[in-house]
C-alpha positions as CSV (number, residue, x, y, z in Angstrom):
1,X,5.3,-58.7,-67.2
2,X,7.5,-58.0,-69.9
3,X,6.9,-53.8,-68.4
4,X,8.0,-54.5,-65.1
5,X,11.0,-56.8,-66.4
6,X,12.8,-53.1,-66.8
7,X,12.0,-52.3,-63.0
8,X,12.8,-55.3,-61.9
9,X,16.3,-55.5,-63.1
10,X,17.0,-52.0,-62.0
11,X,15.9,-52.6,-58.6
12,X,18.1,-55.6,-58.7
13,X,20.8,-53.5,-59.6
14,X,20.6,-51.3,-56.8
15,X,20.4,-54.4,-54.2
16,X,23.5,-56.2,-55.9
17,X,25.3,-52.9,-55.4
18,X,24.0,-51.9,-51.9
19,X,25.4,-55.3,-50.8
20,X,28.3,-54.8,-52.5
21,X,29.3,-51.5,-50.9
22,X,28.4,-52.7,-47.2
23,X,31.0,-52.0,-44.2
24,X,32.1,-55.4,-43.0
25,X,33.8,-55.3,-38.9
26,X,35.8,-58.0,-37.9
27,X,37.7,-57.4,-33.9
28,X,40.4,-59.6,-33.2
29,X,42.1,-59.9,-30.3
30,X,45.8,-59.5,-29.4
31,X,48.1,-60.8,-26.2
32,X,51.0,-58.9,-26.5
33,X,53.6,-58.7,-23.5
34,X,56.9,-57.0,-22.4
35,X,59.1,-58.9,-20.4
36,X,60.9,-58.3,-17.5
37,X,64.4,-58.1,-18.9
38,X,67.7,-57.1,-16.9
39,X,70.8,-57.7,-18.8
40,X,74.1,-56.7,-18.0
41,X,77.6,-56.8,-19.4
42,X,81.3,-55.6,-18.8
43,X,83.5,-54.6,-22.4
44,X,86.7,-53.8,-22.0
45,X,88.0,-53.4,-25.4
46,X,91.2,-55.2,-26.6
47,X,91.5,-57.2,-23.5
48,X,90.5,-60.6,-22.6
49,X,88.6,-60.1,-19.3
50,X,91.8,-59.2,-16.9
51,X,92.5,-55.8,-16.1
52,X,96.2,-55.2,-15.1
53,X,97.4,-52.5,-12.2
54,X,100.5,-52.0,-11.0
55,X,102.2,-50.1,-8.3
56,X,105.2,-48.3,-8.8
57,X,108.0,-46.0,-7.8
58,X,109.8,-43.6,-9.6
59,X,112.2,-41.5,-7.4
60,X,114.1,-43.2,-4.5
61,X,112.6,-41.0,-1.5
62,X,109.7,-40.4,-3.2
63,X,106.1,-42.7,-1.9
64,X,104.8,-45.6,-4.1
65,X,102.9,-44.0,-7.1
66,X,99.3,-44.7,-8.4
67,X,99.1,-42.3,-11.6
68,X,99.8,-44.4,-14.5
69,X,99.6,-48.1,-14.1
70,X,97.5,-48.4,-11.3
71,X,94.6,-46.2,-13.1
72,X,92.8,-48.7,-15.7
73,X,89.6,-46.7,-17.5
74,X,89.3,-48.7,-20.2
75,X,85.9,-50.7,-19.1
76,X,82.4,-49.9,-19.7
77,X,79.5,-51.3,-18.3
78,X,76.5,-51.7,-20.6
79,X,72.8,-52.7,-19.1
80,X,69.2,-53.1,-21.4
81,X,66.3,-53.2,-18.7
82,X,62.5,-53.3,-18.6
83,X,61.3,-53.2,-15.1
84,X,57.9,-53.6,-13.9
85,X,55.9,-50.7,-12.7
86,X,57.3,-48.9,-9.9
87,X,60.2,-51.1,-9.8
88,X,63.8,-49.8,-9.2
89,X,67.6,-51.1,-10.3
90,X,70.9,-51.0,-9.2
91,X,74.3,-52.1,-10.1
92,X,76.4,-53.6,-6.7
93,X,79.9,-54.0,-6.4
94,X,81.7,-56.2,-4.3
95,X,85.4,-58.0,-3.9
96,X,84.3,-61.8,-4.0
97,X,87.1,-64.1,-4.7
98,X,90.5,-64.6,-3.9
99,X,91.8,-62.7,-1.2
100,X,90.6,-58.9,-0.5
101,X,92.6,-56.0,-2.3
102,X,96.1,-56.4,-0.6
103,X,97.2,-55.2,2.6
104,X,98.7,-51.7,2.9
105,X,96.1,-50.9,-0.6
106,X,93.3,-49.1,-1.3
107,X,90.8,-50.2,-4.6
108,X,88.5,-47.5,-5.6
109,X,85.8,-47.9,-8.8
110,X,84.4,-45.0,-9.9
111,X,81.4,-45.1,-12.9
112,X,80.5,-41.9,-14.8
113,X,77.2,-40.9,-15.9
114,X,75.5,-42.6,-19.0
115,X,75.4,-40.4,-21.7
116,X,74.3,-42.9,-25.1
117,X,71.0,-45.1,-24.8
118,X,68.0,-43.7,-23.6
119,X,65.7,-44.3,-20.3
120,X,66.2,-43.9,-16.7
121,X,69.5,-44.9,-16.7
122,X,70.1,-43.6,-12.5
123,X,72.9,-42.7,-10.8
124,X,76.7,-43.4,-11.2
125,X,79.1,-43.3,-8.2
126,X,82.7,-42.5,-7.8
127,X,85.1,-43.3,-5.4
128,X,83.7,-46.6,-3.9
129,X,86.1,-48.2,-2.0
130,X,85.5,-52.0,-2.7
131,X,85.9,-54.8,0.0
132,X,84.9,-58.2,0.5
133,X,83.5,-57.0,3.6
134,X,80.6,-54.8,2.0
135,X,78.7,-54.9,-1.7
136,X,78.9,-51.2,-3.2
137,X,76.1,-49.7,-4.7
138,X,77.9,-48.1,-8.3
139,X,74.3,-46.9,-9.9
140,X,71.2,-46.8,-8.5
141,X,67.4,-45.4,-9.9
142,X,67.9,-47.6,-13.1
143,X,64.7,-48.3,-14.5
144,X,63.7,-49.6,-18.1
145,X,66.4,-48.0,-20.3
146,X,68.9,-48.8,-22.7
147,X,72.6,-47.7,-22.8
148,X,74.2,-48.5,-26.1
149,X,76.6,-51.3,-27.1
150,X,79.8,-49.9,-28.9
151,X,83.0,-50.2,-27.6
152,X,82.7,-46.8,-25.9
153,X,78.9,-47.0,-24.9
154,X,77.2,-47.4,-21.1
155,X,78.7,-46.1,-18.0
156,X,82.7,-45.5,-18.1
157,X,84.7,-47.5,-15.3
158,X,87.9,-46.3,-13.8
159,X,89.5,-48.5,-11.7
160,X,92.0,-46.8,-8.9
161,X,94.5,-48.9,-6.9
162,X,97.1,-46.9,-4.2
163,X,98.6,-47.5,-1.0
164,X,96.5,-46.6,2.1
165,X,98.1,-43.7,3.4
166,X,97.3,-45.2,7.0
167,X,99.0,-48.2,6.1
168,X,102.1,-48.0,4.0
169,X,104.1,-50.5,6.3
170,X,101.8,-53.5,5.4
171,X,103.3,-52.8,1.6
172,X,104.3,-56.4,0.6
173,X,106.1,-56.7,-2.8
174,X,104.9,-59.8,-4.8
175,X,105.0,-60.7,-8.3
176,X,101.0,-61.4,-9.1
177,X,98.1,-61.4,-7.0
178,X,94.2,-61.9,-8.6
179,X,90.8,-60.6,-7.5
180,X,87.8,-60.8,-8.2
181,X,85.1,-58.2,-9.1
182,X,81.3,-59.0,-8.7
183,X,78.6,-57.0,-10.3
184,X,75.0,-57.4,-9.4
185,X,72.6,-56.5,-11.4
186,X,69.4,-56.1,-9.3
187,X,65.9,-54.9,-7.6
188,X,65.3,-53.2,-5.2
């Protein structure tokens, strides 16, 4: 016995480190989800939430004039969206509270294209006339993307208020008038 005691702890060696050098596989399982997410927000920096135009004239004999203070492009609209497969966004536009844009005047918003961020940001569009009448798309084709948030970031606005040329005697003076501006951040 006292022969084999050798072989015996040499093959018990070789077990101890077999079994210690064995592959161990554990799987574990993971839920992970994105969710749908739209979010939206206007900045307009160093103002708190009103935007200010103003018509004026300069010359007497000359026609009311828009370039100036009736030009605001100060805003910025700023969106982070994941959408769901072969889901598309859009921004809408639309005049929804107090009175539409005064008689005898035109409102246009114009958005540029997003150039920070990253995704399928869409479309912008210039030169919408807005209404209470009618809800304007302003960027379309948005789907997940991200555009930035400095003060600077997202799609420019620019804001355009002048007389209707069709309708310069419906001019009324007045000292302060409000609207409001809706956007819509939605599917489609």
């Amino acid at each position: 016995m006292k022969r084999h005691a050798p072989i015996l702890l040499l093959i018990g060696f070789f077990l101890a480190t077999t079994s210690a050098n064995a592959v161990i596989t554990r799987t574990y399982t993971f839920k992970i989800k994105i969710p749908d997410i739209k979010m939206m927000r206007i900045i307009t920096p160093g103002v708190t939430g009103t935007i200010h135009l103003e018509l004026n004239a300069f010359q007497a004999g000359a026609p009311v004039d828009p370039t100036g203070t009736a030009i605001n492009s100060n805003s910025w609209l700023q969106l982070t969206s994941i959408a769901p497969l072969n889901e598309t966004r859009k921004v809408v536009v639309q005049v929804t509270d107090g009175t539409n844009v005064p008689l005898g005047t035109l409102l246009y918003l114009s958005a540029t294209g997003c150039t920070t961020g990253d995704g399928a940001r869409g479309t912008a569009y210039q030169n919408l006339e807005l209404s209470s009448s009618t809800a304007k798309t302003l960027i379309d084709g948005i789907g997940s993307c991200y555009t930035g948030t400095g003060n600077t970031e997202g799609y420019n606005l620019t804001y355009l208020w002048m007389p209707d040329p069709e309708n310069i005697d419906k001019l009324v003076a007045f000292s302060s008038y409000q609207i409001y501006v809706t956007y819509t951040f939605t599917s489609y």
